[in-house]
C-alpha positions as CSV (number, residue, x, y, z in Angstrom):
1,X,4.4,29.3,-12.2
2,X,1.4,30.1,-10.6
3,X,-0.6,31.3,-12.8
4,X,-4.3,32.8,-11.5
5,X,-3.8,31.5,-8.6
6,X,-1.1,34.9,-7.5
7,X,-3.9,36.9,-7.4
8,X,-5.9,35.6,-4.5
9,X,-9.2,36.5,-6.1
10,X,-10.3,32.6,-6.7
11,X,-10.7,29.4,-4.4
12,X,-12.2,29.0,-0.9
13,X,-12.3,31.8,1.6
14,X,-11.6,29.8,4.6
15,X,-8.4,27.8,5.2
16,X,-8.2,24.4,6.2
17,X,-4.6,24.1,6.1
18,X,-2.9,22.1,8.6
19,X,-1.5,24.8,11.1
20,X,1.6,24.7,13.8
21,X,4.1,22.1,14.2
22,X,4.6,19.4,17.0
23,X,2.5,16.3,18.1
24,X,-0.7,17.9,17.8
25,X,-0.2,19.6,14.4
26,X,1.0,16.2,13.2
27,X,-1.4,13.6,14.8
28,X,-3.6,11.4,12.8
29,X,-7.3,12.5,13.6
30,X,-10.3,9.9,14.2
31,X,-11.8,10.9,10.9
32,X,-8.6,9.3,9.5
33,X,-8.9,6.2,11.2
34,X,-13.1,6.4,10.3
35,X,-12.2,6.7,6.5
36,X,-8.9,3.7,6.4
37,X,-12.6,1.3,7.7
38,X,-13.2,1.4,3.8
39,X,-10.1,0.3,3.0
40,X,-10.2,-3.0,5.3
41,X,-13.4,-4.3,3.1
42,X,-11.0,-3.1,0.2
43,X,-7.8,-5.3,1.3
44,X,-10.3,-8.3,2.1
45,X,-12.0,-8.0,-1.3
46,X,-8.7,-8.0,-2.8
47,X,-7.7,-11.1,-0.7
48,X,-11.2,-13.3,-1.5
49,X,-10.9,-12.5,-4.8
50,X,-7.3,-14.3,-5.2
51,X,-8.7,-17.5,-2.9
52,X,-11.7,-17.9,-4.8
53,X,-9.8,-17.9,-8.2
54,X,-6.1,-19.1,-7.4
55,X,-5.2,-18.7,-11.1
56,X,-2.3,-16.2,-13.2
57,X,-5.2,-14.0,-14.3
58,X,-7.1,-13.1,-11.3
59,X,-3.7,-12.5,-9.9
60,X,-3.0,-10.1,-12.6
61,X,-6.0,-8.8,-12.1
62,X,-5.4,-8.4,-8.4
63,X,-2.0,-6.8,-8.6
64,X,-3.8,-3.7,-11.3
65,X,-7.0,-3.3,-8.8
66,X,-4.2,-3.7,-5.3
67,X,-2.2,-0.9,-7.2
68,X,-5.4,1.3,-7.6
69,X,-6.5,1.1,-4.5
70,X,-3.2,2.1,-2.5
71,X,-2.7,4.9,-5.2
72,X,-5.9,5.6,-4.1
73,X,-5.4,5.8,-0.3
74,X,-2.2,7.6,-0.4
75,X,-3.2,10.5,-2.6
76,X,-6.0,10.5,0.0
77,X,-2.7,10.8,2.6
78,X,-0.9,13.3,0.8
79,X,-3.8,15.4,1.1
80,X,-4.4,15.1,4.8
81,X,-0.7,16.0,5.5
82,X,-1.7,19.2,3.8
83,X,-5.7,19.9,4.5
84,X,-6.8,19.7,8.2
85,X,-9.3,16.8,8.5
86,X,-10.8,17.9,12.0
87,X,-12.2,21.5,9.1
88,X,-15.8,21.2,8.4
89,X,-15.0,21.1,4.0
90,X,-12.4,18.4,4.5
91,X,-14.6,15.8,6.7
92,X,-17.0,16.3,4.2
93,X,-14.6,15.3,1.5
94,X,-13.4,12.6,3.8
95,X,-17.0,10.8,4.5
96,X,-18.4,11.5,0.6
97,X,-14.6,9.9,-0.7
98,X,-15.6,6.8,2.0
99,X,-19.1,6.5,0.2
100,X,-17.7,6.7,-3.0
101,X,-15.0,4.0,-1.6
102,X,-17.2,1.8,-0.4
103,X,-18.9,1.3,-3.3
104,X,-15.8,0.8,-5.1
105,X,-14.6,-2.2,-2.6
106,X,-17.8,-3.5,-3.1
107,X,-17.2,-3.9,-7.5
108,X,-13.9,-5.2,-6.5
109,X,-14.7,-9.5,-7.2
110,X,-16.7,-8.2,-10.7
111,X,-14.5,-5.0,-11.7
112,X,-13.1,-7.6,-14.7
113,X,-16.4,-8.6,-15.4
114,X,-19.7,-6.7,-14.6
115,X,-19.1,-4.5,-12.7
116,X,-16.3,-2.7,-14.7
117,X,-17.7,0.3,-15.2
118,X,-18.8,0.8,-11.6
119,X,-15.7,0.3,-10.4
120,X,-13.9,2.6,-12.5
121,X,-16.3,5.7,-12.5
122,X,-15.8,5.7,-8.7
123,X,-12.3,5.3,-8.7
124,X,-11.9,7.9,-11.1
125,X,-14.4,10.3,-9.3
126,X,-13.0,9.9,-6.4
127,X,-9.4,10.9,-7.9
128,X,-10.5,14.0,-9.7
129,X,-13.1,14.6,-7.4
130,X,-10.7,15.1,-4.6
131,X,-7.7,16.5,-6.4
132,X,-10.2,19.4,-7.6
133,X,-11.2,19.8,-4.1
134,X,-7.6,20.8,-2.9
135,X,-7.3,22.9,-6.0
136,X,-9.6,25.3,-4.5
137,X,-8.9,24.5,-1.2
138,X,-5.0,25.8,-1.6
139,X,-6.2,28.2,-4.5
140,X,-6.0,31.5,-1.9
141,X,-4.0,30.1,1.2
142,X,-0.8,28.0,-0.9
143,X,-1.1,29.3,-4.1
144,X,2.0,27.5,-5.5
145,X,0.6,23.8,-4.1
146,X,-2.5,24.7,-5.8
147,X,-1.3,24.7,-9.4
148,X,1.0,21.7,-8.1
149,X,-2.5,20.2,-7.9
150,X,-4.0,21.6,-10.9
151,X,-1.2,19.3,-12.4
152,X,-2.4,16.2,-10.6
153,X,-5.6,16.8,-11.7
154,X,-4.5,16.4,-15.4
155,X,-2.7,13.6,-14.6
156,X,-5.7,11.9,-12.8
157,X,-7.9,12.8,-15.6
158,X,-5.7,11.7,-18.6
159,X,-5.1,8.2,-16.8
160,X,-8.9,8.4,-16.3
161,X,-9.3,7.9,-19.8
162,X,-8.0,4.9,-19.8
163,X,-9.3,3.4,-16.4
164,X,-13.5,4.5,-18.3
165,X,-12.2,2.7,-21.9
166,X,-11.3,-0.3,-20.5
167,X,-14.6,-0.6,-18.3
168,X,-16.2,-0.5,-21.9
169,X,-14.1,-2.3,-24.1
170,X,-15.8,-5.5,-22.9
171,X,-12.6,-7.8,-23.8
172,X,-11.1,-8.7,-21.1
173,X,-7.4,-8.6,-22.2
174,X,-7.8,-5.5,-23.4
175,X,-9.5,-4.1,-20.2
176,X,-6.1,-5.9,-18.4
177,X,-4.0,-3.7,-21.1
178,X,-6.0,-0.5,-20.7
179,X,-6.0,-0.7,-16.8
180,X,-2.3,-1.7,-16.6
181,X,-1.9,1.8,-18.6
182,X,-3.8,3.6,-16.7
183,X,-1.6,2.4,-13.4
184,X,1.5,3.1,-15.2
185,X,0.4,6.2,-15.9
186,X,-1.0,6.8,-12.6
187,X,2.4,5.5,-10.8
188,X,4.8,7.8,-13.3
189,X,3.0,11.1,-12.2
190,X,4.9,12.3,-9.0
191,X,8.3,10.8,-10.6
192,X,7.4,13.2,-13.7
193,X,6.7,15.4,-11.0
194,X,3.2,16.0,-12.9
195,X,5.2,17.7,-16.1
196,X,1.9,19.3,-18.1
197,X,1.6,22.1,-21.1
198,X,2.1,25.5,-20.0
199,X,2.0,24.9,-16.7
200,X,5.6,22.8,-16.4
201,X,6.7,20.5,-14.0
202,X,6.2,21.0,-10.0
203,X,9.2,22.2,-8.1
204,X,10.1,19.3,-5.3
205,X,10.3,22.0,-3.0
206,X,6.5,22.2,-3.0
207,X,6.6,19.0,-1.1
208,X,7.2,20.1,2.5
209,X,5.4,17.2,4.3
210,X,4.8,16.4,8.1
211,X,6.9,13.6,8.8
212,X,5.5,12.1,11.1
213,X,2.1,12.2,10.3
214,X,2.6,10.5,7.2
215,X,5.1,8.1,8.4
216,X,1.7,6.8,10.7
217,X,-0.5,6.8,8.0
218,X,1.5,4.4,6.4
219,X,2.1,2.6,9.4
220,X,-1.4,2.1,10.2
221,X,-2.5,1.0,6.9
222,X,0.1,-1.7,7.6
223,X,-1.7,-2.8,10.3
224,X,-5.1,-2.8,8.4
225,X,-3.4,-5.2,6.1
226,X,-1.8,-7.4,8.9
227,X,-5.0,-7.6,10.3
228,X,-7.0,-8.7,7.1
229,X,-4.2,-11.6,7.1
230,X,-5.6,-12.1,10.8
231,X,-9.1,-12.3,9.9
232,X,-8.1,-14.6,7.0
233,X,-6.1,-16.8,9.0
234,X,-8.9,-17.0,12.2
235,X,-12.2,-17.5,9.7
236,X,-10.3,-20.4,7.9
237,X,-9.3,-22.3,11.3
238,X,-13.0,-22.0,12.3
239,X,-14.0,-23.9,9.8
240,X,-11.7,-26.8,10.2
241,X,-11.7,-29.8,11.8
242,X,-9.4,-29.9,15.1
243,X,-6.0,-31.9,14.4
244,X,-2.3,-31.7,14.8
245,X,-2.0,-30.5,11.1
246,X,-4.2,-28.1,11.0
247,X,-2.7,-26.5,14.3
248,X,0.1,-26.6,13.0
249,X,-0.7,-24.4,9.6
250,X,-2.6,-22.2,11.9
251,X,0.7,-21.7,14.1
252,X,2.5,-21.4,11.1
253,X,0.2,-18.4,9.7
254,X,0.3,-16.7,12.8
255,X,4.0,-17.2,13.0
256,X,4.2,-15.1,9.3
257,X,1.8,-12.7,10.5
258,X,4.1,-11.8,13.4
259,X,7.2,-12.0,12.0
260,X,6.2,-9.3,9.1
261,X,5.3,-7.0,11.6
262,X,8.6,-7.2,13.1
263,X,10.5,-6.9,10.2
264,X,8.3,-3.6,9.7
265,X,7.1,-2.2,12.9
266,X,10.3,-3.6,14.8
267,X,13.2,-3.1,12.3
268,X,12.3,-0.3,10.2
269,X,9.7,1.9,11.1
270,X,11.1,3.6,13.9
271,X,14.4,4.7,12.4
272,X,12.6,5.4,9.2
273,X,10.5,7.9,10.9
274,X,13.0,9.6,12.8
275,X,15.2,10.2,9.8
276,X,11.9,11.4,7.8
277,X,11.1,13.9,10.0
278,X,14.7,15.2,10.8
279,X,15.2,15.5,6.3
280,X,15.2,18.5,4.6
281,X,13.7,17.1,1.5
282,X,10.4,15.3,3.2
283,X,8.9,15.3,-0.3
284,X,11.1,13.5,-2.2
285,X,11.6,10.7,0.7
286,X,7.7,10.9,1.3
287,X,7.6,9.9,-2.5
288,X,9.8,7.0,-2.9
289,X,9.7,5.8,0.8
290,X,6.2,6.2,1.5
291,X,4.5,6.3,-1.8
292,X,5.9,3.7,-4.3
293,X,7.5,0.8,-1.7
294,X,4.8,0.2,0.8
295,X,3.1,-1.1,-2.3
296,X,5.7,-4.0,-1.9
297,X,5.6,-4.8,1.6
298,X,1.3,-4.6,1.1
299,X,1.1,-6.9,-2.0
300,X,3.2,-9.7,0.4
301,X,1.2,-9.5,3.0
302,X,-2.1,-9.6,1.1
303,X,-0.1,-12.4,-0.8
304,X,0.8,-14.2,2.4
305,X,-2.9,-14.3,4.0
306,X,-3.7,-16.0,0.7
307,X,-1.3,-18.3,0.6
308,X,-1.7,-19.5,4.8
309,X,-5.7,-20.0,3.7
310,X,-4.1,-22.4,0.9
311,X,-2.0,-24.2,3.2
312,X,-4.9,-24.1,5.9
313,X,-6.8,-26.0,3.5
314,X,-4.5,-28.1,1.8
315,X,-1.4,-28.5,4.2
316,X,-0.2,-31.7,2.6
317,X,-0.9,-30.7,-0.9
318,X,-3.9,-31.2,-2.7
319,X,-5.4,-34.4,-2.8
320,X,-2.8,-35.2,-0.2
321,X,0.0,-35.7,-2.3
322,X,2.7,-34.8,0.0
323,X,3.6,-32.0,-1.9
324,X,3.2,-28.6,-2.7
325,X,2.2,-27.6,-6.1
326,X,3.6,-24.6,-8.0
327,X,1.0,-21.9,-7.4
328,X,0.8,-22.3,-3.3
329,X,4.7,-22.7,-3.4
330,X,5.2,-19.4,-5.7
331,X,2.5,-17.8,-2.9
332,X,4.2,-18.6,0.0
333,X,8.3,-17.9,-0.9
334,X,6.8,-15.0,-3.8
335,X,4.7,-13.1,-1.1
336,X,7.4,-13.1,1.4
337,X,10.4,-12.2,-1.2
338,X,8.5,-9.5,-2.0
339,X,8.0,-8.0,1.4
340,X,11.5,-8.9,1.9
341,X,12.2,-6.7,-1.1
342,X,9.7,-4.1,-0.2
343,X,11.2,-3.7,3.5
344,X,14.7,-3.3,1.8
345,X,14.3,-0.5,-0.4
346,X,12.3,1.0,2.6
347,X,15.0,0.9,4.9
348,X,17.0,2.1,1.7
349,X,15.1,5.0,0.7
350,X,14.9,6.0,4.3
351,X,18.6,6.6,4.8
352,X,19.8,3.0,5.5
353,X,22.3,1.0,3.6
354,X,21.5,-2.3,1.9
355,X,20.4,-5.0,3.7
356,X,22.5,-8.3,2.9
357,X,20.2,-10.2,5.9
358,X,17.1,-9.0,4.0
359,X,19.1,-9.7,0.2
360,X,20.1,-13.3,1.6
361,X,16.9,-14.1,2.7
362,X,15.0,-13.2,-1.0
363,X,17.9,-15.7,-2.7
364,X,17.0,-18.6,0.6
365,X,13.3,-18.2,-0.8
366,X,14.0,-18.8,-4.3
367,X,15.9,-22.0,-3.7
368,X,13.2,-22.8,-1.1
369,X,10.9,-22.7,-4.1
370,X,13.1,-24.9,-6.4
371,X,12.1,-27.4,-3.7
372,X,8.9,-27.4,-3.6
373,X,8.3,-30.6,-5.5
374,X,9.7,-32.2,-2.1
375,X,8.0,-30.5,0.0
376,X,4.6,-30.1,1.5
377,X,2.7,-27.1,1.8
378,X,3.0,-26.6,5.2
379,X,6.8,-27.6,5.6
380,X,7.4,-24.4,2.9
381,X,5.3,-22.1,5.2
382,X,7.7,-23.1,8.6
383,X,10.7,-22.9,6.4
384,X,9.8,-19.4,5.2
385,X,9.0,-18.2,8.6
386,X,12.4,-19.7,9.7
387,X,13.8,-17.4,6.8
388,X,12.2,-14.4,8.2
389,X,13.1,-15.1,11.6
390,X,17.0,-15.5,10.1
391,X,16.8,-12.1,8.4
392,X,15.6,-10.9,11.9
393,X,18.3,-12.5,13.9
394,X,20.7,-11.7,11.6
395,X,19.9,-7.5,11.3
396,X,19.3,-7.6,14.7
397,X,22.9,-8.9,15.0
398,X,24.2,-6.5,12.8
399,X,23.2,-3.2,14.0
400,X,23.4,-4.0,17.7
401,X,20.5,-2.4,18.1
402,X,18.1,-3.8,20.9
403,X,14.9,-4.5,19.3
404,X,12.0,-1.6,19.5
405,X,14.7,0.9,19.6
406,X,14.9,4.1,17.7
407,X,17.6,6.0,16.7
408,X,17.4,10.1,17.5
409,X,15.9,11.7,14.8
410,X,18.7,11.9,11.9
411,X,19.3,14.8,9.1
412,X,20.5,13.8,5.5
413,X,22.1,17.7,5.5
């Protein structure tokens, strides 16, 4: 149904669709990369925010505004597959969004306090803001896409609602509730496939994405996350005092750092991508494999970097009591089931069996936990990296598969 849209007589007269196929159609341009520079001081507000107040709240708290945020930047990637980013209309969308972003990040330590409001009218304007963009960018040139969009938009303004009442509310449970709403919301769009009134549900057809541009986007956000983990990491051991223990929970951070970006970058990623771009249904794999479970694999690793800073700090426990207490334990084995988790169903929704390595190492982590009342801090974190290193070995073993290599590109016809 498109509506108004059929007639071509509405929407802007020059089109910045992306045009051709191949490398260069596909690439990810340098205003891209510009705009993901918000999202770093995003990831590492997200991060302080958890070390400064290691409690259940401020992690609830961290999990609705980590949610936002990614919801944020991948709409802003769906886009981008679609809209040419090197056109004049879309920079300009691009560099007012990373204002707009920036100011967000910047309300991210207050956004269940003070700064509320700010943070939510900027999320929420950015949302609409850019969905109503690409309605009248696709409104002459894609006509079908654009009333796909004109469905988003409802969407992003009814979940809006919520994200502007709990700003005000000015109880903070209630602003929890009201934002955890809004997410839901938010997150239960593209699987509804944006049903509205009158103008129905979107066709998954409409979903024709470029493979391998989006497959990078994702990838490189990845990396923006690994390397707030790095900064993490490198600003805590300046600060310390030189000894064997606290080289050795530097190690052992580094160690986790690496090993999650081979159990991405060096086990997944490649094979994913091949079989993305060789699908038929791009949209519907773009949606669960690169829209929903990155979230995973990004809430570890933002879990992990705060979890190495607690066993920077603390290696034998606070107050040096040889062991670890529950929070930095359910930090350390949580943050890494969960990318464990996150990097299955990846590998899953990307065409791959189950993985009983990645499976076996999530149950190792929970009975690593159990432990933790024997263990220090630090012993946890080597133990976990040997699990990661086991689920490594161990898929590595199974496929046969030499690591780095990827697969020719794969068709689920």
């Amino acid at each position: 149904m498109d509506g108004p849209f059929t007639r071509g007589a509405w929407g802007m007269r020059t089109n910045v669709l992306r045009r051709g196929q191949g490398h260069d159609s596909n690439r990810v341009g340098y205003i891209e990369l510009f705009f993901d520079l918000v999202f770093v001081f995003a990831v590492t507000q997200l991060s302080h925010s958890l070390i400064t107040h290691p409690d259940l709240t401020t992690l609830a708290h961290t999990l609705i505004l980590a949610a936002a945020v990614w919801y944020m930047w991948i709409d802003t990637t769906w886009v981008t597959n679609w809209l040419d980013p090197e056109r004049l209309p879309v920079r300009a969308l691009l560099i007012t969004m990373m204002l707009f972003g920036l100011v967000m990040s910047g309300a991210i330590p207050e956004a269940f306090g003070p700064k509320a409001l700010l943070f939510a009218v900027t999320f929420v304007t950015i949302q609409v803001g850019r969905s109503l963009f690409t309605v009248y960018a696709l409104a002459r040139h894609w006509p079908v896409n654009a009333v796909n969009f004109a469905r988003i938009t409802i969407w992003l303004a009814v979940s809006g609602i919520f994200w502007i009442a709990g700003a005000l509310v000015g109880d903070d449970r209630l602003q929890l509730a009201l934002w955890a709403l809004a997410v839901v919301i938010d997150y239960c769009g593209p699987r509804a496939m944006f049903r509205v009134p009158v103008l129905g549900a979107t066709d998954p057809a409409t979903w024709t994405v470029r493979g391998e541009h989006m497959a990078e986007r994702v990838g490189l956000f990845m990396i923006i996350t690994l390397g707030e983990s790095i900064i993490i990491t490198g600003s805590a051991f300046a600060e310390l005092e030189l000894t064997p223990v606290t080289v050795a929970a530097f190690l052992a951070a580094f160690a986790s750092t690496v090993l999650m970006w081979l159990l991405y970058f060096d086990r997944a990623e490649g094979r994913a991508t091949a079989f993305f771009a060789g699908s038929e249904r791009t949209g519907m794999i773009a949606q669960t494999g690169y829209t929903y479970v990155p979230l995973l694999m990004v809430l570890g690793i933002v879990g992990t970097a705060v979890a190495d800073e607690l066993v920077l700090l603390h290696p034998t426990g606070h107050d040096d009591v040889g062991h670890a207490d529950p929070w930095t334990a359910g930090l350390i084995c949580g943050a890494a089931a969960i990318f464990l988790i996150g990097n299955v169903l990846f590998r899953r929704a990307t065409g791959r069996a189950w993985s009983r390595p990645h499976l076996a190492g999530v149950a190792a982590l929970a009975v690593l936990y159990a432990a933790h009342a024997v263990l220090a801090p630090l012993a946890i974190n080597w133990i976990s990296n040997a699990v990661l290193l086991g689920v490594i070995c161990w898929d590595l073993a199974g496929t046969g598969e030499p690591a780095g290599s990827a697969p020719e590109p794969a068709s689920d016809r």
